[in-house]
GUFI-315813 format. One record per atom (N, C-alpha, C, O): residue in one letter; x, y, z. Coordinates in steps of 0.1 Angstrom, whole numbers, padded with zeros to 4 digits, always signed. Example, Ala and Ser with C-alpha at 12.3 -4.5 7.8 and 13.67 -1.06 7.14 Angstrom:
BEGIN
a+0132-0057+0078/a+0123-0045+0078/a+0132-0033+0078/a+0142-0033+0085/s+0128-0022+0071/s+0137-0011+0071/s+0129+0000+0079/s+0134+0011+0080/
! end
This chain:
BEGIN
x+1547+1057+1237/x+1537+1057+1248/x+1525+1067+1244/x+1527+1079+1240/x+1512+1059+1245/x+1499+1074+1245/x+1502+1078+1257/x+1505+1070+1265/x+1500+1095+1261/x+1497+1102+1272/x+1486+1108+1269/x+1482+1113+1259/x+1479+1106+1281/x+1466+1112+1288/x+1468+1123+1295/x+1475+1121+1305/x+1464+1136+1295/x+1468+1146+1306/x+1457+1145+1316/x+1447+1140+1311/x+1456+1147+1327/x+1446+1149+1338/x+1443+1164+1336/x+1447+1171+1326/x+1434+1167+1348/x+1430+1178+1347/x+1439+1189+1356/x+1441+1201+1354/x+1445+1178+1370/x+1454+1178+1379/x+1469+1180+1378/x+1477+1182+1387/x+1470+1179+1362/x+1482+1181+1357/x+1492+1167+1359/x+1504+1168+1355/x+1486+1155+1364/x+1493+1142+1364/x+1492+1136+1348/x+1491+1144+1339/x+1493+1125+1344/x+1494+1118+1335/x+1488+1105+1334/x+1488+1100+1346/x+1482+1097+1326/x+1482+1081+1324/x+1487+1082+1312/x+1482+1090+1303/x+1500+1070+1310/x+1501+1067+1300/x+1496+1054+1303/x+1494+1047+1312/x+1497+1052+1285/x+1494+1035+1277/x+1499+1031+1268/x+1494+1037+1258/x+1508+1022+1265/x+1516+1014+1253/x+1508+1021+1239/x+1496+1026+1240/x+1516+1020+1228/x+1509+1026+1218/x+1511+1009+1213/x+1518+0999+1216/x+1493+1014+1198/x+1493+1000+1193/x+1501+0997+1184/x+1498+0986+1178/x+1515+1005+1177/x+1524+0997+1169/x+1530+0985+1179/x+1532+0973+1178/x+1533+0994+1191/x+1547+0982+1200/x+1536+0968+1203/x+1540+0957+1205/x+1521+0971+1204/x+1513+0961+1210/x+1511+0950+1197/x+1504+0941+1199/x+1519+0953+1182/x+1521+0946+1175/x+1529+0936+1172/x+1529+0927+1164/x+1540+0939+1184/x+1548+0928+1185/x+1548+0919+1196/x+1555+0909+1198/x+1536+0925+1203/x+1531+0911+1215/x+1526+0902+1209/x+1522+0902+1197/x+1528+0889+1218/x+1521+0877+1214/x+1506+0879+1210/x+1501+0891+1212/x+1496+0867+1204/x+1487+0879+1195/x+1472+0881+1202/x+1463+0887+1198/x+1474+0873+1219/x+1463+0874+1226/x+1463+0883+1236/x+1454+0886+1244/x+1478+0890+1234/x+1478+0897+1248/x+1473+0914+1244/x+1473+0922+1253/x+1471+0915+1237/x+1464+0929+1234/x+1453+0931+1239/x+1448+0940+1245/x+1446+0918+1234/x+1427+0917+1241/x+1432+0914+1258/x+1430+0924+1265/x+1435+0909+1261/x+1440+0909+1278/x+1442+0922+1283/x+1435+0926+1292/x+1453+0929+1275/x+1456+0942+1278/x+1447+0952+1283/x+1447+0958+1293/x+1437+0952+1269/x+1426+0961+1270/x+1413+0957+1280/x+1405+0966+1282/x+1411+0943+1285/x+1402+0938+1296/x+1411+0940+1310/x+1405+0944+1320/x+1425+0938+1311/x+1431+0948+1323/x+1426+0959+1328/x+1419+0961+1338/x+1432+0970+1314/x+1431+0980+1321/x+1412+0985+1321/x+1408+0994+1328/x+1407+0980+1316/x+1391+0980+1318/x+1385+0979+1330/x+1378+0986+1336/x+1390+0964+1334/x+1384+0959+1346/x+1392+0964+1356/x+1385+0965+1366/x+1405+0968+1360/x+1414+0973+1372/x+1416+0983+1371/x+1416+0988+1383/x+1420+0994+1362/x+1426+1007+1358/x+1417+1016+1356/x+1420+1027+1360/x+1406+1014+1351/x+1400+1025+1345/x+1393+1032+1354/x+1390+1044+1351/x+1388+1024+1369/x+1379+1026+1375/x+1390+1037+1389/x+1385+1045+1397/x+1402+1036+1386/x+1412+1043+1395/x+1413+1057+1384/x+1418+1067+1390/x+1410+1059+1374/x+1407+1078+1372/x+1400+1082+1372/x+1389+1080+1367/x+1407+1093+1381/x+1395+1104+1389/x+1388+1112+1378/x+1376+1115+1377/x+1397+1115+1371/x+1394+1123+1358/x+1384+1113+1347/x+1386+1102+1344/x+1370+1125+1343/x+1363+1114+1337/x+1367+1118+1323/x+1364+1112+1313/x+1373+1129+1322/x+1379+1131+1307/x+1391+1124+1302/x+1397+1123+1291/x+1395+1119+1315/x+1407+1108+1308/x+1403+1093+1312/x+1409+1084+1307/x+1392+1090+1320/x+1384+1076+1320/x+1378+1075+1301/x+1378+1064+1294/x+1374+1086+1297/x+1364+1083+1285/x+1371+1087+1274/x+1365+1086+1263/x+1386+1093+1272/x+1395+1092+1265/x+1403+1080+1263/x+1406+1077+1252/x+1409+1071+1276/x+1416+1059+1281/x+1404+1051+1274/x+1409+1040+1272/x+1391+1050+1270/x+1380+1041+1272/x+1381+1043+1257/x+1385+1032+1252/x+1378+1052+1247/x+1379+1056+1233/x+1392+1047+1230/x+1389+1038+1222/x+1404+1048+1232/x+1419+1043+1231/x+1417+1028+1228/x+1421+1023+1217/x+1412+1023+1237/x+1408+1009+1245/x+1397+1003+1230/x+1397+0991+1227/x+1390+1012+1224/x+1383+1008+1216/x+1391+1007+1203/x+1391+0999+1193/x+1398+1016+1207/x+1405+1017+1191/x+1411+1002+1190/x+1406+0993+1184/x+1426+1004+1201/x+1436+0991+1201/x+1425+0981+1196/x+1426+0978+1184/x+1411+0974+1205/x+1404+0963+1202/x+1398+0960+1191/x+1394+0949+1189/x+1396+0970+1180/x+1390+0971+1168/x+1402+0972+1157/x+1400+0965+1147/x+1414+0979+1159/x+1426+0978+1152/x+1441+0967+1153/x+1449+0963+1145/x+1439+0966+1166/x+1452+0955+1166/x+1444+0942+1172/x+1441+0933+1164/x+1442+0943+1183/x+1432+0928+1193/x+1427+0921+1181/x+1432+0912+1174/x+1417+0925+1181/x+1407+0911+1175/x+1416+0911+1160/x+1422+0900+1160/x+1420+0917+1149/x+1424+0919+1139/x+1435+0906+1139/x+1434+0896+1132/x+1448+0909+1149/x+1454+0900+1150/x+1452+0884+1154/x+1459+0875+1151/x+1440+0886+1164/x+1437+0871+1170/x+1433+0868+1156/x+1441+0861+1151/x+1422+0871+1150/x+1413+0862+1141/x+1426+0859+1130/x+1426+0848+1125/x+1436+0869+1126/x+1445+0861+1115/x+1446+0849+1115/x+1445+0840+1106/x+1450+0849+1134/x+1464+0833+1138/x+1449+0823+1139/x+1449+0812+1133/x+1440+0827+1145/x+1427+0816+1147/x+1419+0812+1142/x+1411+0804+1147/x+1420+0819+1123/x+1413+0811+1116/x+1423+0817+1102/x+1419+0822+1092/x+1440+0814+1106/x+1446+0809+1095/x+1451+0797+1088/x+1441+0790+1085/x+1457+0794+1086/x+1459+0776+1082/x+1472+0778+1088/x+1477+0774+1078/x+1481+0780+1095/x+1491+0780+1102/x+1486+0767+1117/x+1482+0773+1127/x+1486+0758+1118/x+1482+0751+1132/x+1488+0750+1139/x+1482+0749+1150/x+1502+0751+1141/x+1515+0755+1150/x+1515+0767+1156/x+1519+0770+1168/x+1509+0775+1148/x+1511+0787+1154/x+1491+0789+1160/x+1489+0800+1165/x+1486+0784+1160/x+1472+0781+1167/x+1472+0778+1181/x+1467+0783+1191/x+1480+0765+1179/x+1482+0755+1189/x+1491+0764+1201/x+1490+0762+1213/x+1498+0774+1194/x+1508+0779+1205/x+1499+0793+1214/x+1501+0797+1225/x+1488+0800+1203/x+1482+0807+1207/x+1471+0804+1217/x+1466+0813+1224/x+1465+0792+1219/x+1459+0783+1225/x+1463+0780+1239/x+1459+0783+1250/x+1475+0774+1234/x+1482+0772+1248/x+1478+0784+1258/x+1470+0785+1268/x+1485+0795+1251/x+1489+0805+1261/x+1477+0811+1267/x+1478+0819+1276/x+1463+0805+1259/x+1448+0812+1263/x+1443+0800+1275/x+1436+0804+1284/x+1447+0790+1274/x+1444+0774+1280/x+1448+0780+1293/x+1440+0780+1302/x+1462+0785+1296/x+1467+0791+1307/x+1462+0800+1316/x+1457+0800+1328/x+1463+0811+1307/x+1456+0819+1310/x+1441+0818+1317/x+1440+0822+1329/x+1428+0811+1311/x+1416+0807+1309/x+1418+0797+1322/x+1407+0794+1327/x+1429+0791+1330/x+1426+0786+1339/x+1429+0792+1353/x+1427+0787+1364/x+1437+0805+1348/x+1441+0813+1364/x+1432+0823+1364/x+1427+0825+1375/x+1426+0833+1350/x+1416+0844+1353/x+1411+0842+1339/x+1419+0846+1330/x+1396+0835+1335/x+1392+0834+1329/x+1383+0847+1324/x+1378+0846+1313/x+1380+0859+1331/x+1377+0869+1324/x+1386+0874+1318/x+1382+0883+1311/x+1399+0871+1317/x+1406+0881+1308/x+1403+0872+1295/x+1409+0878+1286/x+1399+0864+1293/x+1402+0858+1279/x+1385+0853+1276/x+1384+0843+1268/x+1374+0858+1281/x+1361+0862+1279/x+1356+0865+1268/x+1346+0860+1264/x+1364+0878+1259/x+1365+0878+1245/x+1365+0870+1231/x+1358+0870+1221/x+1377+0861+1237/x+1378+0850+1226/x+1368+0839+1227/x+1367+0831+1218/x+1363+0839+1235/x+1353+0825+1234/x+1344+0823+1224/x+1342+0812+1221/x+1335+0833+1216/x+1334+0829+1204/x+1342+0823+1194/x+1336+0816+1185/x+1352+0823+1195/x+1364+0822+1183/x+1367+0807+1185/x+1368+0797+1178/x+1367+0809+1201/x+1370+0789+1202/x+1359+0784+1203/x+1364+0772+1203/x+1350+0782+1204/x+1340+0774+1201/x+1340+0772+1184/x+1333+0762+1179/x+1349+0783+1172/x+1348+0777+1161/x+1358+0776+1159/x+1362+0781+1149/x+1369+0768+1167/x+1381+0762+1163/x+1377+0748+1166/x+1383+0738+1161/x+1367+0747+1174/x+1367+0734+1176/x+1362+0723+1166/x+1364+0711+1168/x+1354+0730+1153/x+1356+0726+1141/x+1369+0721+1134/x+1369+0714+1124/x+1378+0725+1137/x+1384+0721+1130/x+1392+0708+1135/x+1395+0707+1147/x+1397+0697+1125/x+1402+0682+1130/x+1414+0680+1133/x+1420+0670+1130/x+1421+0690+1139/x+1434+0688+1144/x+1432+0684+1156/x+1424+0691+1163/x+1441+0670+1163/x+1438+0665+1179/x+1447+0675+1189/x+1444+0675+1201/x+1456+0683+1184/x+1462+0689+1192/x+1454+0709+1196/x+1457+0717+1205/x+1447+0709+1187/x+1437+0718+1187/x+1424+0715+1192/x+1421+0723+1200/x+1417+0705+1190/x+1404+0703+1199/x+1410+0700+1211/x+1405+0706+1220/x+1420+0693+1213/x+1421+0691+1231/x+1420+0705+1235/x+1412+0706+1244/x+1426+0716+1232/x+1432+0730+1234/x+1415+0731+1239/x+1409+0729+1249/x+1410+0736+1225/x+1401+0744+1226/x+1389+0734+1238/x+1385+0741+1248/x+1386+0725+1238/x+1381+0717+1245/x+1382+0721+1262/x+1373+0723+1270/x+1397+0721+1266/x+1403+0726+1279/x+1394+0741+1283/x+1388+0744+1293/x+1397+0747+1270/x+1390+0761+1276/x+1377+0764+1271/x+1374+0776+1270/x+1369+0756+1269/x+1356+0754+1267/x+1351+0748+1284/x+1340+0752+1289/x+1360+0739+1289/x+1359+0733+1301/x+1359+0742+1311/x+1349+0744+1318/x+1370+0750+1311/x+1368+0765+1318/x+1357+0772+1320/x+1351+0772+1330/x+1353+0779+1307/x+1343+0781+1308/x+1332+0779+1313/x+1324+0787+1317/x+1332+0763+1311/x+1326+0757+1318/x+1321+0756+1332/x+1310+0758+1338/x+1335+0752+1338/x+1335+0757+1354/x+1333+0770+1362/x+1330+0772+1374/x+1334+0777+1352/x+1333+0794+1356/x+1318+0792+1359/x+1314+0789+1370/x+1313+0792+1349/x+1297+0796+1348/x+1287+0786+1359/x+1277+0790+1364/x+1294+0773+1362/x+1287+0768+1369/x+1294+0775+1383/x+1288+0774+1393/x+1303+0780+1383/x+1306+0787+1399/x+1294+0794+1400/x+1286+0792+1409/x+1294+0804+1391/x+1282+0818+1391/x+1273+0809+1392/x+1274+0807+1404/x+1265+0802+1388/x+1256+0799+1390/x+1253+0788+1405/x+1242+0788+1410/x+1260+0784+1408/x+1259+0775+1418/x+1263+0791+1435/x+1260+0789+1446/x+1268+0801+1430/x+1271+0812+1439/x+1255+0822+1438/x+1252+0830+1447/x+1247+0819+1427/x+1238+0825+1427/x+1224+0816+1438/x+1218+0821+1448/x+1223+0801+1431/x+1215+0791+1440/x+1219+0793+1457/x+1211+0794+1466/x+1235+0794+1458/x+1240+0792+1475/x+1229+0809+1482/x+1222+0810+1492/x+1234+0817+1472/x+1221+0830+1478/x+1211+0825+1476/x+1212+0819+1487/x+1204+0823+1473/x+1194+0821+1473/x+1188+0809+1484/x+1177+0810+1488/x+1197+0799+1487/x+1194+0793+1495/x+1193+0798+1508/x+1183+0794+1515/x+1202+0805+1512/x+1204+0812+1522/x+1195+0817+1526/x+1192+0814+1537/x+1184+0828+1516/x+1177+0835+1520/x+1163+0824+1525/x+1155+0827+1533/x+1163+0813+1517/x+1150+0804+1515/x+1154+0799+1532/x+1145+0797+1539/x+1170+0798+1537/x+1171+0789+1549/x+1169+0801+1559/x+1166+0795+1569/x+1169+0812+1562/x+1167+0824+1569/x+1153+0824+1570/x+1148+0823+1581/x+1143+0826+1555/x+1127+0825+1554/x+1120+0814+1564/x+1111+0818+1571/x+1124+0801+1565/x+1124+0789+1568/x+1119+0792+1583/x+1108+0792+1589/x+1136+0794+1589/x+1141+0798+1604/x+1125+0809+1610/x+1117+0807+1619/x+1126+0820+1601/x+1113+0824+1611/x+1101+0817+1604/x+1095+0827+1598/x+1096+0810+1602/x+1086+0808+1596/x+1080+0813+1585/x+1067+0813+1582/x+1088+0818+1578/x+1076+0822+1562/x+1078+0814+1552/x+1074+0819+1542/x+1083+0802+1550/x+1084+0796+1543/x+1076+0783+1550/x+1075+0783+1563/x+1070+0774+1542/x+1068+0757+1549/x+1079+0753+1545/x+1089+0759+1540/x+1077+0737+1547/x+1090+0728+1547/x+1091+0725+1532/x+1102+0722+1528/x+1079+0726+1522/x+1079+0720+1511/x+1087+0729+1502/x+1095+0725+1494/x+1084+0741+1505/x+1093+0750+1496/x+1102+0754+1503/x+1102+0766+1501/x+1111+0751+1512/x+1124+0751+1515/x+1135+0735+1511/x+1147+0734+1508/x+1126+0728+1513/x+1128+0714+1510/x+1135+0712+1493/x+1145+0707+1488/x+1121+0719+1487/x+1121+0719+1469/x+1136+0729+1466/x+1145+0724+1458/x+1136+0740+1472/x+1153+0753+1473/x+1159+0745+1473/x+1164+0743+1462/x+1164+0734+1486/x+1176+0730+1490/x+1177+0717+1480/x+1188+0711+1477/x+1169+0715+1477/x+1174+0700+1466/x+1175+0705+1451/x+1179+0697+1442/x+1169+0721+1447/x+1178+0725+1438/x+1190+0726+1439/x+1198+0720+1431/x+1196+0734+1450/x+1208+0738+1453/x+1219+0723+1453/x+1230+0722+1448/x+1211+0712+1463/x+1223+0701+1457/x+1221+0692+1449/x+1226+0681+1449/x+1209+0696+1437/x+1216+0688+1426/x+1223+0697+1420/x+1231+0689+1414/x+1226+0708+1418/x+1233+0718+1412/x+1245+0717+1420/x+1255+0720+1413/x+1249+0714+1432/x+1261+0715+1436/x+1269+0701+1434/x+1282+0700+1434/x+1260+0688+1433/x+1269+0676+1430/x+1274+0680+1419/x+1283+0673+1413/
! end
């Protein structure tokens, strides 16, 4: 285990990156977008936020990406296909944790295995749907405010009219 001391005299620990060498080879980058996005922001301590944050850089530069790029642009396809899977999954319950790899799959999709483009394709799809969420969550603000402007009068009908038929062609 790394330990972190507080200043408080508490502790955070975090897996060291040998044992995170025998995780499967995407769960390191997950690991470190965890405790990034949920954990980091719960220490009080900013000398153990920007120590925990230093760590976080290391694992992703020494084990994370090191290991992903082996299995994802090795000639092993079985062992692709199974790393895939587990991102396909993943990418469809919480697609920020696997945000990282998306460069990587967009260049697997070069390659002509059918059990590999479908993979990478699925979570290309994701992606896909993510982004049009954000964006279709950014148009719904915006509409809002254009249908509030409207209500007291500072908009006309033309440019309320023009908002709302952005908003549903972006939402069909």
């Amino acid at each position: 285990m790394r330990i972190f001391h507080k200043k408080d005299g508490g502790i955070v620990q975090l897996i060291e990156k040998q044992k995170m060498m025998e995780w499967p080879v995407e769960m390191p980058l997950i690991f470190v977008n965890f405790i990034r996005d949920k954990q980091l922001d719960n220490y009080e301590d900013a000398n153990v936020r920007k120590e925990v944050e230093k760590y976080l850089e290391e694992v992703t530069k020494d084990v994370a990406i090191p290991r992903l790029l082996s299995v994802l642009e090795g000639n092993d396809n079985d062992e692709i296909i199974l790393a895939l899977t587990r991102i396909e999954e993943i990418s469809r319950k919480k697609i920020d944790m696997v945000r990282p790899i998306k460069p990587y799959i967009e260049n697997l999709m070069k390659i002509k295995d059918k059990d590999i483009t479908t993979l990478t394709k699925k979570i290309a799809d994701n992606f896909a749907k993510e982004e049009r969420k954000v964006e279709l969550a950014k148009k719904r603000k915006i509409m809002q405010q254009k249908e509030k402007d409207f209500l007291a009068g500072k908009i006309n009908a033309t440019e309320y009219g023009k908002a709302r038929k952005d908003y549903l062609i972006l939402k069909e």
